[in-house]
C-alpha positions in Angstrom: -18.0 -0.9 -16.1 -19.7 -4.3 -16.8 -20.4 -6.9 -15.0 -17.6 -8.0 -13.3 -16.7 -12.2 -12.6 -13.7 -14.3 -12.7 -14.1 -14.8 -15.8 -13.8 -11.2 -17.1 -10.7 -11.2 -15.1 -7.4 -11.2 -17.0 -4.2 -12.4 -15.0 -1.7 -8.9 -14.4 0.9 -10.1 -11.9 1.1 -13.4 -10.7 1.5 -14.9 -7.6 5.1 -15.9 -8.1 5.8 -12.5 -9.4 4.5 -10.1 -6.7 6.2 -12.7 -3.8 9.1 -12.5 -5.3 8.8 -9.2 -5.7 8.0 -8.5 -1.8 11.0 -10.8 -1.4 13.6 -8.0 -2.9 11.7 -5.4 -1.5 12.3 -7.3 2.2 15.7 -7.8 1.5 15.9 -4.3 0.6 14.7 -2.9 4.0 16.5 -5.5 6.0 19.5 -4.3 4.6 18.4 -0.5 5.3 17.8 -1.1 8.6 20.5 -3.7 10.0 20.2 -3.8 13.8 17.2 -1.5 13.5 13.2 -2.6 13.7 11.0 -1.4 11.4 7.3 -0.5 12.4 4.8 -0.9 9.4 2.1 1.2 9.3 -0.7 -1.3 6.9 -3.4 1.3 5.7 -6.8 -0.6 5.4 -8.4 -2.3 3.9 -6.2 -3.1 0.5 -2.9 -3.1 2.2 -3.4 -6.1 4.8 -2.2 -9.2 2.4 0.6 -7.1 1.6 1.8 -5.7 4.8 1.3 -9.4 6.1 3.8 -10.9 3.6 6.2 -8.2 3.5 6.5 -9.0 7.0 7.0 -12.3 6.8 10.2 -11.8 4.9 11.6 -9.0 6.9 14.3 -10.7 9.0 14.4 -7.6 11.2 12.5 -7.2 14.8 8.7 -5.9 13.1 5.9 -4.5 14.8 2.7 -3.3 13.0 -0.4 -0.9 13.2 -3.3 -0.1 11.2 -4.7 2.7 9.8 -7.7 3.5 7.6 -8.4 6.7 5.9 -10.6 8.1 3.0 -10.7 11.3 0.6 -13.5 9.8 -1.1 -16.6 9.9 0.9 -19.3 8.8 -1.1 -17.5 10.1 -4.4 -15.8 8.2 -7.2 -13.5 11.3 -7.4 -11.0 12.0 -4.4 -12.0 15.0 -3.1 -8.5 16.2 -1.8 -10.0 16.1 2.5 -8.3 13.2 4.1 -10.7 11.9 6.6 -9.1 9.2 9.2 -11.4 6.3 9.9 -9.0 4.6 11.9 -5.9 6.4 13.5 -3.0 4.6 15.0 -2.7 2.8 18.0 0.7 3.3 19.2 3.0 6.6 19.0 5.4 6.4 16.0 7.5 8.5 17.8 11.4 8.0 17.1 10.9 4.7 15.1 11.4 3.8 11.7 8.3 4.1 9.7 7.6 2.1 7.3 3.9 3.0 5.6 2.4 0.1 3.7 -0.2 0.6 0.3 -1.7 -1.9 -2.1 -2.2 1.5 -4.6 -0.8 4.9 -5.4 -2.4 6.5 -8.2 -3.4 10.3 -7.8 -1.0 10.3 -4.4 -3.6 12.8 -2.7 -4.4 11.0 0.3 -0.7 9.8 0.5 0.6 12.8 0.5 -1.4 14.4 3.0 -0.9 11.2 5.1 2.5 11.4 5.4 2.8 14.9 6.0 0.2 14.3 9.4 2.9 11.3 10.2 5.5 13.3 10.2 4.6 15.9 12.4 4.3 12.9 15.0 8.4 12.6 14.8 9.4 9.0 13.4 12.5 8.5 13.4 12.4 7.7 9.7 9.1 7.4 7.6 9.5 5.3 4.2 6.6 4.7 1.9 6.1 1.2 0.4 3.5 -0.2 -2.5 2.5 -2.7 -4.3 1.7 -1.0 -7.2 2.3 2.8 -8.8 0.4 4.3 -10.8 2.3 7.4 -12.3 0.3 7.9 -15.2 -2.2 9.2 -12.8 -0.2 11.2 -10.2 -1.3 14.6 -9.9 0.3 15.0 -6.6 3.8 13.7 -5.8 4.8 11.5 -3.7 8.7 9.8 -2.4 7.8 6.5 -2.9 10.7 4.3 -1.2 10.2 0.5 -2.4 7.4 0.2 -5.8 6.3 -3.0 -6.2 5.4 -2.6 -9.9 4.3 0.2 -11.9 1.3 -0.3 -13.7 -0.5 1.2 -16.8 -3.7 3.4 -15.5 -6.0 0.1 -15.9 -8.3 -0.9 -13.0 -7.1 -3.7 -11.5 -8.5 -5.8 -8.6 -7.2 -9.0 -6.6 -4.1 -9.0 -3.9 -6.3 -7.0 -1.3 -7.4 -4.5 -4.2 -11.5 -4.3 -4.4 -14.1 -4.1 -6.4 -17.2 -2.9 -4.3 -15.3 -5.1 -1.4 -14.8 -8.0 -3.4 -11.5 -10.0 -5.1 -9.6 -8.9 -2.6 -8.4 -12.5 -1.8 -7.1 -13.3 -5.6 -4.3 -14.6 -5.1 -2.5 -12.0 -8.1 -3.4 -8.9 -9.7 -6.0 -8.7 -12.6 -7.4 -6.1 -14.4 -10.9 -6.3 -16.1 -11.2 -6.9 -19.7 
């Protein structure tokens, strides 16, 4: 890949579009849950800006956790082991779940993910992202709110990386 700057980064989904989009998505799963809470579950490091946001605009009693995982070691290639860096703080135990992502694409780690979440007996356990990749899935995955789908281009900005920068762009680019 070359060099990338912010100058070799093209504009995907603005600002305006991905808050409005959380805004729907909010609406959404205040709706869902009506005289529920909701416990999002951000999974680090991509998904903080968006798990921050969404929860903003939930009107619904909210509590949040963090995990980080990896299936990628020191490959480019997932390599289908789900390691957890970080593991929850609180039980999840008989509340609604909701999982928060900046990215699905292969849905390897997701899948695998959920499945270990489950066994710990939410009461419901909903996946949310910012952006799907389908074209890349080789695993699937019940996503419950999408963001946006997205052509298999690399994109960066809105807590997505490249070698741990961009993530505060304020929108979604992809490199030229």
């Amino acid at each position: 890949m070359k060099e990338v700057t912010k100058d070799t980064i093209k504009v995907l989904l603005s600002e305006e579009q991905i808050l409005k989009r959380l805004d729907e998505i909010a609406a959404q799963i205040n709706k869902e849950f009506e005289g529920e809470s909701v416990h999002l579950v951000c999974i680090l490091k991509g998904s903080v800006f968006i798990t921050c946001e969404l929860a903003r605009r939930i009107t619904l009693p909210v509590t949040m956790d963090f995990m980080s995982v990896s299936s990628y070691g020191n490959e480019t290639k997932s390599s289908g082991r789900v390691k957890i860096l970080k593991d929850l703080d609180e039980s999840i135990e008989g509340r609604n779940v909701i999982v928060v992502e900046d990215i699905i694409d292969s849905g390897r780690t997701l899948a695998h993910l959920l499945q270990l979440l489950s066994h710990r007996e939410p009461k419901k356990l909903k996946l949310c992202t910012l952006l799907d990749k389908p074209d890349r899935r080789e695993v699937e995955v019940n996503v419950d709110y999408i963001g946006f789908k997205i052509p298999d281009a690399f994109v960066i900005g809105y807590g997505l990386d490249y070698m741990q920068e961009f993530r505060n762009l304020p929108y979604v680019g992809y490199v030229e």
